[in-house]
C-alpha positions as CSV (number, residue, x, y, z in Angstrom):
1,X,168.9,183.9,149.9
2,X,167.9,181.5,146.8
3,X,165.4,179.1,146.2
4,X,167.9,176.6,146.5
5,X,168.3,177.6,150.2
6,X,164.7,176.3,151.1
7,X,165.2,172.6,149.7
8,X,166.6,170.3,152.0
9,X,169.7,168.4,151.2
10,X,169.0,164.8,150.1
11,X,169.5,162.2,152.9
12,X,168.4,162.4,156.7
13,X,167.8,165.5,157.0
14,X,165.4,165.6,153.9
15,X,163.7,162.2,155.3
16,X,163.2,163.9,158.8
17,X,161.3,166.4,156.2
18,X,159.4,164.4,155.0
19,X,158.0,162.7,158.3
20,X,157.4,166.1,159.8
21,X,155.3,167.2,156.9
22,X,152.9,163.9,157.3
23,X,152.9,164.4,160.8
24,X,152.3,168.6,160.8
25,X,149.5,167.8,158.0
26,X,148.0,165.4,160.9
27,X,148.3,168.5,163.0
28,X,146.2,170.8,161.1
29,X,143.6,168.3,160.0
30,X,143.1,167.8,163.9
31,X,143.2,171.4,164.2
32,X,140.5,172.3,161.8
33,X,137.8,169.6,162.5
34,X,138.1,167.8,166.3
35,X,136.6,170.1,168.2
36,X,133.5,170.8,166.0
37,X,133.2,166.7,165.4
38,X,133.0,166.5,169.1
39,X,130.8,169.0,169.8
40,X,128.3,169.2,166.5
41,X,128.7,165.1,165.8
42,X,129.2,163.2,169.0
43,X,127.2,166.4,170.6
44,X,129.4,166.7,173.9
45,X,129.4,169.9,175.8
46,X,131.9,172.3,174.1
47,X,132.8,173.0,177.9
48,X,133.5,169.1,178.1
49,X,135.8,168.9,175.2
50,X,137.7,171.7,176.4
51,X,138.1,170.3,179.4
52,X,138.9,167.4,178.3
53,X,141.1,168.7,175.8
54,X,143.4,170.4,178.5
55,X,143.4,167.4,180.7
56,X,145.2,165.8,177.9
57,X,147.8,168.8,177.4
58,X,148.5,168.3,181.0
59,X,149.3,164.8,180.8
60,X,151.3,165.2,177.9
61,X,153.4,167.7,180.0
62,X,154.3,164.7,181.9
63,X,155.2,161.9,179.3
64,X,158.3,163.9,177.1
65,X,160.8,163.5,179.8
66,X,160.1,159.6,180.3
67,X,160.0,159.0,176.6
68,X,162.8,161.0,175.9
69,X,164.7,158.4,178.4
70,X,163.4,156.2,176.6
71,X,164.8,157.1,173.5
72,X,168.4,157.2,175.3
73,X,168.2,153.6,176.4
74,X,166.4,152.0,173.4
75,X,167.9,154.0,170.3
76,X,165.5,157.5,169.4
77,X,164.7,155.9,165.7
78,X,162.8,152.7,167.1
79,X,161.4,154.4,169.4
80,X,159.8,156.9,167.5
81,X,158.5,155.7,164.6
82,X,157.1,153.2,167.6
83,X,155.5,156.2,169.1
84,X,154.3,157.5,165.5
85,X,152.4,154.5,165.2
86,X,151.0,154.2,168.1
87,X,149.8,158.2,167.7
88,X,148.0,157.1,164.6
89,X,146.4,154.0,166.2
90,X,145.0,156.4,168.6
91,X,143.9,159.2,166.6
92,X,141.7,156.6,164.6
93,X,140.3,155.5,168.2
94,X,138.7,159.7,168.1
95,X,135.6,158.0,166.0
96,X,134.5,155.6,168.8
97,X,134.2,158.1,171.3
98,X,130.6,158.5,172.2
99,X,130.7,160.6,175.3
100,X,132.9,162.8,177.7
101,X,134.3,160.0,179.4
102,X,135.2,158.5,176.4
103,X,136.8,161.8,174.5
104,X,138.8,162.0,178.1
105,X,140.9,158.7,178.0
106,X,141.5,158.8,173.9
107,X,142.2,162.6,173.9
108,X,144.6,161.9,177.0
109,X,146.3,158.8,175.1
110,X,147.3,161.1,172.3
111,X,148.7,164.4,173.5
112,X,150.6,161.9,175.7
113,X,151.9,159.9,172.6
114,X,152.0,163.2,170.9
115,X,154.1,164.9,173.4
116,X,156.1,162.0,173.8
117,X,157.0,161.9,170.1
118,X,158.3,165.8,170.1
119,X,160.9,164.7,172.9
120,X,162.4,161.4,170.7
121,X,162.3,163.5,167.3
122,X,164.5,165.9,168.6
123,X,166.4,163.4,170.1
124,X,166.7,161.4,166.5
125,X,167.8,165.0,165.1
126,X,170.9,164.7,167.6
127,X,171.5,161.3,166.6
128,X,171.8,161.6,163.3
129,X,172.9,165.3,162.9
130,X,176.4,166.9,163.1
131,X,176.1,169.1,166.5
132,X,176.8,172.2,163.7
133,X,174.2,171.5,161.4
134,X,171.3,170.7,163.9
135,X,169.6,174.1,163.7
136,X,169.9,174.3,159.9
137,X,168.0,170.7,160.0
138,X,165.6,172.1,162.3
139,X,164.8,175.2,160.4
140,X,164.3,173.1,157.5
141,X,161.3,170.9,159.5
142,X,160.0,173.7,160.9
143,X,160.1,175.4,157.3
144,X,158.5,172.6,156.1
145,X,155.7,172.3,158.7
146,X,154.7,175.7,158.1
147,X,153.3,174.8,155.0
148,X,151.9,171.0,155.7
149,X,150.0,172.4,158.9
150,X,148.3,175.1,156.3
151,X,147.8,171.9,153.9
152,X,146.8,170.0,156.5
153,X,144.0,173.1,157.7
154,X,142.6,173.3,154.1
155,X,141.9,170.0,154.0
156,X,140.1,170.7,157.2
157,X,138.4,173.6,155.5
158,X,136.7,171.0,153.3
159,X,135.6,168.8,155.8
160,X,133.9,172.1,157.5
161,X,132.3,173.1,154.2
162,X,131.0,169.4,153.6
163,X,129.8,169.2,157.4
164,X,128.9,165.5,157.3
165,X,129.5,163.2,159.9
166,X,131.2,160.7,157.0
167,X,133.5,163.2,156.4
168,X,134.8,164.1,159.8
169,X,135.5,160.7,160.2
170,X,137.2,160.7,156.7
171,X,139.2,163.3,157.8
172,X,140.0,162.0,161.4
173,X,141.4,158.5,160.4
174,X,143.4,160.6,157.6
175,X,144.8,162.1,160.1
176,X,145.7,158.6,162.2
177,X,147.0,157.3,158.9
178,X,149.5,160.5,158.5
179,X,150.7,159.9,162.0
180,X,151.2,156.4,160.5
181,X,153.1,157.2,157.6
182,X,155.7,159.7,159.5
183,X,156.9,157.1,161.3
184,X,157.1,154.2,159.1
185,X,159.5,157.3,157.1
186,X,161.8,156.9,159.6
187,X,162.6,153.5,158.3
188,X,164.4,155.4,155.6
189,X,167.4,156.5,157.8
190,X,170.0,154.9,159.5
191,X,169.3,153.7,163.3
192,X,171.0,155.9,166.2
193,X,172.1,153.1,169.1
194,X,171.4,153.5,172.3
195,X,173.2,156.0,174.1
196,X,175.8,153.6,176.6
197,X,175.4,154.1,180.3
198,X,178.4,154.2,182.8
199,X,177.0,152.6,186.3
200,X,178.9,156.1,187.7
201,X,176.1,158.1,185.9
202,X,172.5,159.2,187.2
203,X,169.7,157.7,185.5
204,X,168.5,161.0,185.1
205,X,170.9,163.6,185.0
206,X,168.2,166.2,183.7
207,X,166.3,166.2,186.6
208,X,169.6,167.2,188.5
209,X,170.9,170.0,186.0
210,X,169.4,173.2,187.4
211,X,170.9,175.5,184.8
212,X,169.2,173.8,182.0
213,X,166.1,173.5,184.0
214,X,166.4,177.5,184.0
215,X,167.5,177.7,180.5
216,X,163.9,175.8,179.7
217,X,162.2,178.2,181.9
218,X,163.3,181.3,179.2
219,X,162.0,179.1,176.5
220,X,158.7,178.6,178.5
221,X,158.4,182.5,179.0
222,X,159.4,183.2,175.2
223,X,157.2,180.6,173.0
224,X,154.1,182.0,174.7
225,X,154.4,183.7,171.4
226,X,152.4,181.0,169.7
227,X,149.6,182.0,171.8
228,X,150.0,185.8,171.2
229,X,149.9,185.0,167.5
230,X,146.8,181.9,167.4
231,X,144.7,182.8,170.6
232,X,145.4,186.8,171.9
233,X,145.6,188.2,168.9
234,X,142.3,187.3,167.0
235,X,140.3,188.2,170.8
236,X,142.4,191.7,170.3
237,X,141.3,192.4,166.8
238,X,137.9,191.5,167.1
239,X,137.0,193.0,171.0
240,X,139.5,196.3,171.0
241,X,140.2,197.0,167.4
242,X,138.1,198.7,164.4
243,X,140.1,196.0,162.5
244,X,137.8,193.8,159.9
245,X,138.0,189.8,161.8
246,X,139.2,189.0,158.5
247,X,142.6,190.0,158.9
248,X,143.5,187.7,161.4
249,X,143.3,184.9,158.8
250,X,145.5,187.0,156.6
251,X,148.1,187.5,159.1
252,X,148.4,184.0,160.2
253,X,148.8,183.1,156.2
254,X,151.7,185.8,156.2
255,X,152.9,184.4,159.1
256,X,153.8,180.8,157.7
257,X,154.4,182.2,154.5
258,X,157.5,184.3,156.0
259,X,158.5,181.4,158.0
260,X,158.4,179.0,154.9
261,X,160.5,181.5,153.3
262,X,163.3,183.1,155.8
263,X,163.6,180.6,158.6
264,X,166.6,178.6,157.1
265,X,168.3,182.0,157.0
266,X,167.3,183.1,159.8
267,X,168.8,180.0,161.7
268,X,172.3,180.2,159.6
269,X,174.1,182.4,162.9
270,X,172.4,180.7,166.1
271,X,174.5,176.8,165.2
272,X,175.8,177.1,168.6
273,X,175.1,177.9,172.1
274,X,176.4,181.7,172.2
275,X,174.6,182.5,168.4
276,X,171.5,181.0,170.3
277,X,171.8,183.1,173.3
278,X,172.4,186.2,171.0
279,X,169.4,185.2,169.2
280,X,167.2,185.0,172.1
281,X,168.0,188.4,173.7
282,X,166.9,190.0,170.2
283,X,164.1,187.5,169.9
284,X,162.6,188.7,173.4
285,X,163.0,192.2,172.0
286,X,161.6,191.7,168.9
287,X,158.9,190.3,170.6
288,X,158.3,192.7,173.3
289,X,158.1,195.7,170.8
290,X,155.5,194.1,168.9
291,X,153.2,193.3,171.6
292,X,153.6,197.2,172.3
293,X,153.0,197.7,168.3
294,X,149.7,196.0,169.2
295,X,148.3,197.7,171.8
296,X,148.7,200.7,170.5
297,X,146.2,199.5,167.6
298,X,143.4,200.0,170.2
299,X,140.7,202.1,169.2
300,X,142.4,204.2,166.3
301,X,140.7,204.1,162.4
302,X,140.5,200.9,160.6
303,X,143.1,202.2,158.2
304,X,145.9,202.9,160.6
305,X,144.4,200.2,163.2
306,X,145.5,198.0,160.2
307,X,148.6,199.3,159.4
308,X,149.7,198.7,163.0
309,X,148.2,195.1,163.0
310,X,150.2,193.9,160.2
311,X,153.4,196.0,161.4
312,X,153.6,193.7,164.8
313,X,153.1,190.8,162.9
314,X,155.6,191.2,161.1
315,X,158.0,192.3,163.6
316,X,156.3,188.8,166.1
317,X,157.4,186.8,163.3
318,X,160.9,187.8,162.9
319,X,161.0,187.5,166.4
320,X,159.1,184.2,166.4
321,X,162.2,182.7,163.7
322,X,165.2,183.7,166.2
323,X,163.5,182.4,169.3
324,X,163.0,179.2,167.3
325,X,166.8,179.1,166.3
326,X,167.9,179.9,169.9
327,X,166.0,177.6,171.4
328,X,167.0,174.9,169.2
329,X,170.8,175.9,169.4
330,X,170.5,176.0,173.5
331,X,168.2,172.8,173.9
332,X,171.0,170.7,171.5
333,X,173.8,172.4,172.9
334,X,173.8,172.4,176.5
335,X,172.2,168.5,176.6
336,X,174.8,165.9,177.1
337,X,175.4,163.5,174.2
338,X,174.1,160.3,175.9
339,X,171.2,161.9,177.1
340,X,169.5,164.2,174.3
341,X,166.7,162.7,174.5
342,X,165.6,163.1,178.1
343,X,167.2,166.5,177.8
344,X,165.0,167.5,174.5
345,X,162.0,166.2,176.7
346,X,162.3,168.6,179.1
347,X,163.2,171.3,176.7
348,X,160.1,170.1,175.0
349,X,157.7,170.0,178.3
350,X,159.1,173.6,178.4
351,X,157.3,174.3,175.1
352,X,154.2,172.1,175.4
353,X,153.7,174.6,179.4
354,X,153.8,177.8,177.4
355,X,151.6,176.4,175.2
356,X,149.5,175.3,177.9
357,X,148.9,178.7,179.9
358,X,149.5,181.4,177.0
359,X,145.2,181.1,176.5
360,X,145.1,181.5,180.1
361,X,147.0,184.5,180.2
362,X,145.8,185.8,177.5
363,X,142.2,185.7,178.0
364,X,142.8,187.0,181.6
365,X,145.1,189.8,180.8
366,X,143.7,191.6,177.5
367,X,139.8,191.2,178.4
368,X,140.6,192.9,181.8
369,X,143.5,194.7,181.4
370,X,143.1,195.7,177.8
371,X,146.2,197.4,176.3
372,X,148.1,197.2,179.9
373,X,147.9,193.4,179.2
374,X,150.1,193.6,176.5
375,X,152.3,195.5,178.4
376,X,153.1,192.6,180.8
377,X,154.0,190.2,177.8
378,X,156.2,192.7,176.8
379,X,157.9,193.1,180.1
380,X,158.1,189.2,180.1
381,X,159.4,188.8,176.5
382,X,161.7,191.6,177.0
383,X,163.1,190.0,180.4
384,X,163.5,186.5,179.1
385,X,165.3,187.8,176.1
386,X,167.9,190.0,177.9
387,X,168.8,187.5,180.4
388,X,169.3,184.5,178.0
389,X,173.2,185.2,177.3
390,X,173.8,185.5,181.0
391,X,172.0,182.0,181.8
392,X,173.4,180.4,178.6
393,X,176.9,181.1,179.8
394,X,176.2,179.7,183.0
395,X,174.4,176.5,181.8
396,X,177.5,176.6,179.2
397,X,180.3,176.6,182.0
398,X,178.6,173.6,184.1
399,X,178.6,170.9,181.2
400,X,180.5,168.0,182.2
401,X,179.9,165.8,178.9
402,X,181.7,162.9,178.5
403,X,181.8,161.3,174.8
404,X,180.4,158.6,173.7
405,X,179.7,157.4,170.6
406,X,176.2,157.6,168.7
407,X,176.6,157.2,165.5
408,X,173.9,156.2,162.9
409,X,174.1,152.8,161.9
410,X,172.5,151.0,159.0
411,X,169.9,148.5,159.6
């Protein structure tokens, strides 16, 4: 691997770079500083805000799918940077909310947009990416977040320091202006036209495609990972572990760090539909053995408590990479041509419900359960890896595409 490896080539796929950086900087801004503006500024219940906040996840389940249509019938270009804009209009509105209700409809309104937006931009990658090179693009954006979410966090970090009202609300319509300028980046590449419907055709053919429905269920089970990493493993270290609390920061740094670094190369041999189901099944392993890697820290000395810590985290984020890789090579692969982007919005509603209950789960399973608790994530990620090759050559032998043409235009 060279350092040439981790620049993106010039054109689209460098634009779509770019956009995701400003949008994953948004990210971690919002990341580092909503919840404490809510709660220490506007001084609403922190119970409220997280109730609020899930509300909104659970909407945004809802809105991919739709948008993603959207994107089909209107072009996924226009529609994003449409959606982009609209995400930054409402991120602004997060200043004028003075009370629950209030933090309710806004926070609603932009995990909606939000979620909405992860369905077309996938669905803009298909459009304007060679069906071979669409996980090397998407290892490049997700490279790229990696370290513009971390940006994005420090910035935060600031904000926390400063603790000022003015400069949470700095920091917040930063964010909506980020949101902003992702989209208006998309102006930079070529438009994808609409995808052309026959009359013969179902308006929605996703909801009628039960093998990618399952193949989306896998993905559901496997990116619970993000929670194992962000939310289980920080309650682990600090409740079961002689492990300093510091560390947890120092793995999650690691953690984007390797990603920044290996996930292009990691991606190069999952560019189609059996590399991705190969890189599942080890990704589920990979995944499972570190979740046993961690329990095992329980209740041994701070030295070697440590040593096992940053052992599974190394071995979650190499599984973390191919699960990435696979998922991407499965949800561009098995989605018909004139309908990415209502497929990517269910492969993305997939991802946004593993998101969803992986706090859920975790809090449930390792404060009561303990190391046992790990042992069920393990089963699961172990499962869901070992049966992806099986379902992908299922899904693979039921596509029925017929071509069409979706090439970029200028304009």
């Amino acid at each position: 691997m060279s350092l040439k490896e981790l620049i993106p080539p010039a054109g689209p796929i460098r634009t779509l770079c770019v956009s995701h950086v400003s949008k994953t900087a948004a990210n971690g801004i919002l990341m580092s500083v909503a919840v404490l503006y809510f709660t220490r500024t506007v001084d609403i219940a922190t119970d409220q805000v997280g109730l609020a906040l899930s509300v909104g996840a659970i909407v945004g389940l809802f809105a991919a799918v739709p948008a993603g249509r959207l994107a089909d019938a209107r072009g996924p270009r226009d529609v994003t940077i449409g959606l982009l804009l609209l995400l930054g209009l409402f991120v602004c509105g997060y200043p004028l909310v003075g009370d629950f209700v209030g933090l309710l409809v806004i926070s609603g309104l932009v995990l909606a947009v939000e979620a909405a937006t992860d369905a077309t931009g996938n669905a803009l990658i298909a459009g304007l990416v060679e069906p071979a090179e669409r996980v090397k693009a998407s290892s490049y954006l997700r490279a790229a977040a990696n370290l513009s979410v971390v940006a994005g966090a420090a910035a935060g970090a600031v904000g926390l320091y400063l603790d000022t009202p003015g400069v949470y609300v700095g920091l917040l319509f930063a964010a909506g202006a980020l949101f902003a300028l992702s989209g208006l980046a998309y102006l930079r590449v070529p438009r994808v036209p609409p995808a052309p419907h026959a009359p013969e055709q179902p308006i929605w053919p996703v909801l009628r495609d039960a093998p990618y429905a399952v193949v989306s269920l896998l993905n559901t089970v496997l990116i619970t990972h993000s929670g194992i990493l962000l939310v289980a493993l920080p309650i682990w270290i600090s409740e079961r572990t002689t492990a300093p609390t510091w560390l947890f920061p120092m793995i999650v740094v690691l953690n984007a760090a390797t990603v920044v670094l290996l996930q292009v190369h990691i991606g190069k041999n999952a560019s189609d539909v059996p590399g991705g189901a190969r890189a599942l099944r080890v990704a589920g392993l990979l995944l499972a053995a570190c979740c046993a890697v961690f329990a095992l820290a329980e209740g041994l000395p701070t030295w070697l408590a440590v040593v096992l810590l940053l052992t599974g985290a190394f071995v979650h984020v190499l599984g973390e990479m191919l699960h990435a890789a696979g998922a991407w090579a499965l949800g561009f692969g098995l989605a018909p041509e004139h309908a990415q982007g209502q497929y990517q919005g269910l492969f993305a509603m997939s991802s946004q419900l593993g998101q969803v209950i992986t706090p859920v789960l975790a809090a449930v399973l390792l404060s009561r359960y303990g190391g046992a608790g790990w042992i069920v994530f393990a089963v699961l990620f172990a499962a869901a890896g070992l049966l992806s090759p099986g379902i992908a050559r299922w899904a693979a032998r039921t596509r029925h595409d017929a071509p069409v043409d979706t090439s970029p235009t200028t304009g």
